[in-house]
C-alpha positions as CSV (number, residue, x, y, z in Angstrom):
1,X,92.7,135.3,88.2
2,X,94.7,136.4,90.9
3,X,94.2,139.9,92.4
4,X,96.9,142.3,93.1
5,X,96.9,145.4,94.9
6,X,99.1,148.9,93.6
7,X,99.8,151.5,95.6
8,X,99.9,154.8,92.9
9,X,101.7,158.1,92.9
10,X,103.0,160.5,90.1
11,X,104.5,159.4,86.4
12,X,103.9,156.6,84.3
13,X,104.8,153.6,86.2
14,X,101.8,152.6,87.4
15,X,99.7,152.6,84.1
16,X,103.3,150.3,83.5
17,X,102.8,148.1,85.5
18,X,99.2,147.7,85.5
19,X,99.8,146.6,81.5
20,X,102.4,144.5,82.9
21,X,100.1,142.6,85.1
22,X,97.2,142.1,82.8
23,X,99.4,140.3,80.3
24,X,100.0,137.6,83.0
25,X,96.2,137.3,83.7
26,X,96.3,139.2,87.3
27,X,93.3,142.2,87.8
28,X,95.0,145.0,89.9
29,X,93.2,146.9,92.6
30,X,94.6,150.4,92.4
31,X,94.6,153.7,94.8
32,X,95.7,156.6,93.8
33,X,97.1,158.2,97.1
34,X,98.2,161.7,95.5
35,X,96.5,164.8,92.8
36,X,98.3,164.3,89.4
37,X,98.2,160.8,88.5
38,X,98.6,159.9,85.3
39,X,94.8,160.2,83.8
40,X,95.5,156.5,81.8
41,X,95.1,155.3,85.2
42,X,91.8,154.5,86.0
43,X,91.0,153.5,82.8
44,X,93.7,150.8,83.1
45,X,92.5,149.9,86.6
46,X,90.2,147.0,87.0
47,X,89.2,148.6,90.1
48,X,90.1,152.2,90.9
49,X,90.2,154.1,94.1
50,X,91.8,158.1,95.0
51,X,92.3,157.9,98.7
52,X,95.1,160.3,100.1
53,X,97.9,159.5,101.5
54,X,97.3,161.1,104.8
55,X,94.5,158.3,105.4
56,X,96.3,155.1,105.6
57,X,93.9,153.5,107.8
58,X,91.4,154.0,105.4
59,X,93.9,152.9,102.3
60,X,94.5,149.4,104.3
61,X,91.1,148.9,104.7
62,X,90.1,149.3,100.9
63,X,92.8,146.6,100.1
64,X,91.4,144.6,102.4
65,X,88.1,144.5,101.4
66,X,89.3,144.2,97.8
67,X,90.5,141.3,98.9
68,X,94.1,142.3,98.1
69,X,96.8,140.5,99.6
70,X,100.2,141.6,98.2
71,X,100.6,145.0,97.1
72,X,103.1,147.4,95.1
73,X,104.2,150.6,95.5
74,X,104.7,153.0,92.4
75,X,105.2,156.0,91.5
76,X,106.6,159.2,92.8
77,X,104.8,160.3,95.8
78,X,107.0,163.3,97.2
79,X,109.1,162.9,100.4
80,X,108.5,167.0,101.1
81,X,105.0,165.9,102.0
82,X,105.9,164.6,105.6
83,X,108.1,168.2,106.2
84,X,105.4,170.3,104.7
85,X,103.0,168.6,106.7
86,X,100.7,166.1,106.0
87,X,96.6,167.5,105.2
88,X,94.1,165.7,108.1
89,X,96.4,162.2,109.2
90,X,94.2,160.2,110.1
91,X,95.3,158.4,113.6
92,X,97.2,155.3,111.9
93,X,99.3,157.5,109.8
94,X,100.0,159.8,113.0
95,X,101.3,157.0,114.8
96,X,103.7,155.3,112.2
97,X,105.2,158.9,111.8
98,X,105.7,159.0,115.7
99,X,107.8,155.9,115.2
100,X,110.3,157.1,113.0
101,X,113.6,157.3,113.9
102,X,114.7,160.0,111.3
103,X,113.1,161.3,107.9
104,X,115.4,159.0,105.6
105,X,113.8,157.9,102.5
106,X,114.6,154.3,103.7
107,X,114.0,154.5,107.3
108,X,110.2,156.1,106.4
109,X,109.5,153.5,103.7
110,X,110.5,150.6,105.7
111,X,108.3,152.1,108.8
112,X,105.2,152.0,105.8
113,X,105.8,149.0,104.7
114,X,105.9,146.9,108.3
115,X,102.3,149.0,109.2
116,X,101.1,147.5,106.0
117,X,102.4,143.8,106.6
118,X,100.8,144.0,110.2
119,X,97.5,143.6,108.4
120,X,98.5,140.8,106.4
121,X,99.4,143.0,103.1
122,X,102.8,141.8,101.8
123,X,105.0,144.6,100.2
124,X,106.7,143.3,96.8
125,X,109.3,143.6,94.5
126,X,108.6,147.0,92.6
127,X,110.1,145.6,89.5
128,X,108.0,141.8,89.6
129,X,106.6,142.8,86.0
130,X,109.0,145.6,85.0
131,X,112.2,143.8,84.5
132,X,112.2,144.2,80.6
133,X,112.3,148.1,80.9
134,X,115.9,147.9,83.1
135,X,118.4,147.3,80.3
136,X,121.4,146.4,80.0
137,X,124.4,148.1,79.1
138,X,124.7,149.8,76.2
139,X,124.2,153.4,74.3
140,X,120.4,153.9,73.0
141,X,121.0,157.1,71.2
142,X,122.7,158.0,68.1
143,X,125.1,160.0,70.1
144,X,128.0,159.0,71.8
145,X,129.3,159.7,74.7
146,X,132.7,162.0,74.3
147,X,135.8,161.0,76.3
148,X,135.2,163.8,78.8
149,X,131.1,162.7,79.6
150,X,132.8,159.0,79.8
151,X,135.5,160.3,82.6
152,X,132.1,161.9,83.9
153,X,130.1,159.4,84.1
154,X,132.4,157.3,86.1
155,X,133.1,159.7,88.6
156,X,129.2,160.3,88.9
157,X,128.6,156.7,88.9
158,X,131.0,156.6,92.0
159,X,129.5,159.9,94.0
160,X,125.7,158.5,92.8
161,X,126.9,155.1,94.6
162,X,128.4,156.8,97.9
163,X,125.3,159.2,98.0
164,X,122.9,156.1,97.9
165,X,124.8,154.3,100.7
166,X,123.8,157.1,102.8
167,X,120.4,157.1,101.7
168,X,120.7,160.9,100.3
169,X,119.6,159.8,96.6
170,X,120.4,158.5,93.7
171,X,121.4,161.2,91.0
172,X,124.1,163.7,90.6
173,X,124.5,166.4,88.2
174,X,128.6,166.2,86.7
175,X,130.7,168.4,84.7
176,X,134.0,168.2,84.5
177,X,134.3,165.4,87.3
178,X,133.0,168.6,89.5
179,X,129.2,167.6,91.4
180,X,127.3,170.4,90.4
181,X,124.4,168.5,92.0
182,X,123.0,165.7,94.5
183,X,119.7,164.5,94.5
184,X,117.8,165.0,98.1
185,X,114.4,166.0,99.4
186,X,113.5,167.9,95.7
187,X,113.9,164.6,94.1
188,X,115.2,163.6,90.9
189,X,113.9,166.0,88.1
190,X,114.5,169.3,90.7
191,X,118.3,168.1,90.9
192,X,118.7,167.9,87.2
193,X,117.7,171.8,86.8
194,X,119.4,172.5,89.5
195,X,122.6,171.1,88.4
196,X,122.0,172.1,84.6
197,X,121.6,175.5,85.3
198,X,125.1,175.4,87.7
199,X,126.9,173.7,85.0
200,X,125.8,176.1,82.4
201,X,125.5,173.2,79.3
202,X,127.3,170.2,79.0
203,X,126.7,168.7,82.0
204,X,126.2,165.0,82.7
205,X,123.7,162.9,84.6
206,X,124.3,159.9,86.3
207,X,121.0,157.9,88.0
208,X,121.8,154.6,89.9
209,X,120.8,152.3,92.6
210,X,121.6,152.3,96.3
211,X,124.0,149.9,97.3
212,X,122.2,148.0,99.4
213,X,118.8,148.9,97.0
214,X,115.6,147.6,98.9
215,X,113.4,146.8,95.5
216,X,109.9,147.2,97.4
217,X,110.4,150.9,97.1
218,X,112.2,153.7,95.6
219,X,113.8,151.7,92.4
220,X,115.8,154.3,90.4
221,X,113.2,154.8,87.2
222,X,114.1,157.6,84.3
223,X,111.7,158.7,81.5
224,X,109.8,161.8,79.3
225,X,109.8,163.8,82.8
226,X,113.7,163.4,83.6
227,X,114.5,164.0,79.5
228,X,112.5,167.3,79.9
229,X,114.0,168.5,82.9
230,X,117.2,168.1,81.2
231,X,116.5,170.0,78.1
232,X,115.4,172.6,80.4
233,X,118.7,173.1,82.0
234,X,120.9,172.4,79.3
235,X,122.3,168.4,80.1
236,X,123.7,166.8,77.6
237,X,124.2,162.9,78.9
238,X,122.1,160.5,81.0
239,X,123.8,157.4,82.2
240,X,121.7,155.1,84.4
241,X,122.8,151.7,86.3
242,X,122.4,149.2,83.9
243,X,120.3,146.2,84.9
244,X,118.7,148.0,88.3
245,X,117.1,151.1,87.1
246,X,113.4,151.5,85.3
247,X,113.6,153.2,81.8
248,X,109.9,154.0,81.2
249,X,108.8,155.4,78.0
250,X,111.6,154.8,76.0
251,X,110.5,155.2,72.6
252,X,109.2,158.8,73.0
253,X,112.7,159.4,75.2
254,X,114.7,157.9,72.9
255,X,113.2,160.0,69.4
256,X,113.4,163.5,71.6
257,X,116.7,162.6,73.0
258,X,117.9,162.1,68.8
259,X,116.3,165.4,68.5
260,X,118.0,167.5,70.6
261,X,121.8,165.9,70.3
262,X,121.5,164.0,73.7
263,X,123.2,161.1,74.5
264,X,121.6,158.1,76.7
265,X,123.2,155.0,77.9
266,X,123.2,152.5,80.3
267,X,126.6,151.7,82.5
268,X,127.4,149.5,85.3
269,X,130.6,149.6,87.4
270,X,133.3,148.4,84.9
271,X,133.1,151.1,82.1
């Protein structure tokens, strides 16, 4: 049986993926490295640690020991951490944020993930057991897009694209081909509200991958979380990139989504 490491943060991926691996016959070493994670977690787990993120020296040493040679990281685990301030770094984590360049999502991830291989733990595709919940394109909902959230949707698939390239993030909030929104720091869920409660109702989302999308980290993922957050500000469309993001949960998205009237699709660069 082989034995594969996770790297956990916020949301339902993890408990995903941890499913995903059983059903090829691997046991998965998991830490938890934030508060919050979803509970099913360590029941999953065939081996379960909480060590904070702040102690990475202490992290790569449990893998280790575990035996653990190939890891995945998964889930949200928030970028305002390193501006707030991390609590107690331990020395290791001081010294790979003394050699970052900048604070770009990619530029701090890629810094992580070359500490981690200089220990002999390999990074790996986030999506390795995931692929069947990035779909193709299509509509999932009842509700079709009209011919004004289709001209959105292309012009938020375009902005989302150029946004990505410069490692800002991967969502924007459209109404009437106006950005009422770009993800940043706040990540994804935060940029929905924000840009539902600009646009007043009827406002579309658009969710894709970066151009040049690194798929150890940071693979666009949707689910219950980013449904709410649009019912809270009044959205009425999600499009995601069809093929490269995550669409967790999708049964309970899909029967609220009927619910309310919202429409969810998957899109790639020719609609």
């Amino acid at each position: 049986m082989e034995k594969v490491g996770l790297i956990a943060g916020v949301g339902n991926l993890p408990v995903e993926f941890v499913r995903a691996a059983h059903q090829l016959g691997h046991s998965v070493v998991v830490i938890a490295v934030v508060p919050d994670v979803t509970p099913e977690l360590a029941d999953e787990a065939d081996v379960y640690y909480e060590i904070n993120v702040a102690k990475l020296n202490k992290i790569i040493k449990t893998m280790k020991r575990e035996g653990v040679s190939k890891v995945t990281l998964i889930g949200k685990v928030t970028k305002e951490l390193l501006f707030k301030g991390l609590k107690f770094p331990d020395l290791r984590m001081l010294k790979v944020i003394a050699k970052l360049r900048n604070r770009k999502d990619d530029t701090i991830m890629v810094t992580l993930v070359n500490e981690l291989a200089a220990d002999g733990i390999e990074v790996v595709d986030q999506t390795l057991y995931l692929k069947p919940l990035m779909p193709s394109c299509g509509v999932f909902t009842r509700r079709q897009p009209t011919e004004k959230e289709e001209n959105d949707i292309r012009f938020g698939f375009a902005t989302a694209k150029a946004m990505g390239g410069m490692d800002i993030g991967q969502t924007v909030v459209v109404k009437r081909q106006a950005v009422m929104a770009v993800e940043a720091i706040e990540g994804t869920d935060a940029c929905i509200r924000r840009g539902g409660a600009l646009g007043r109702g009827e406002s579309v989302v658009v969710k894709v991958a970066k151009p040049n999308q690194d798929v150890r980290f940071d693979v666009p993922a949707v689910g219950l979380a980013t449904l709410q957050a649009m019912l809270d500000s009044g959205c009425n469309v999600l499009a995601i990139e069809a093929g490269r993001t995550l669409f967790v949960e999708q049964q309970l998205v899909l029967d609220l989504a009927n619910a309310h009237g919202i429409c969810i699709c998957a899109v790639d660069k020719n609609f």
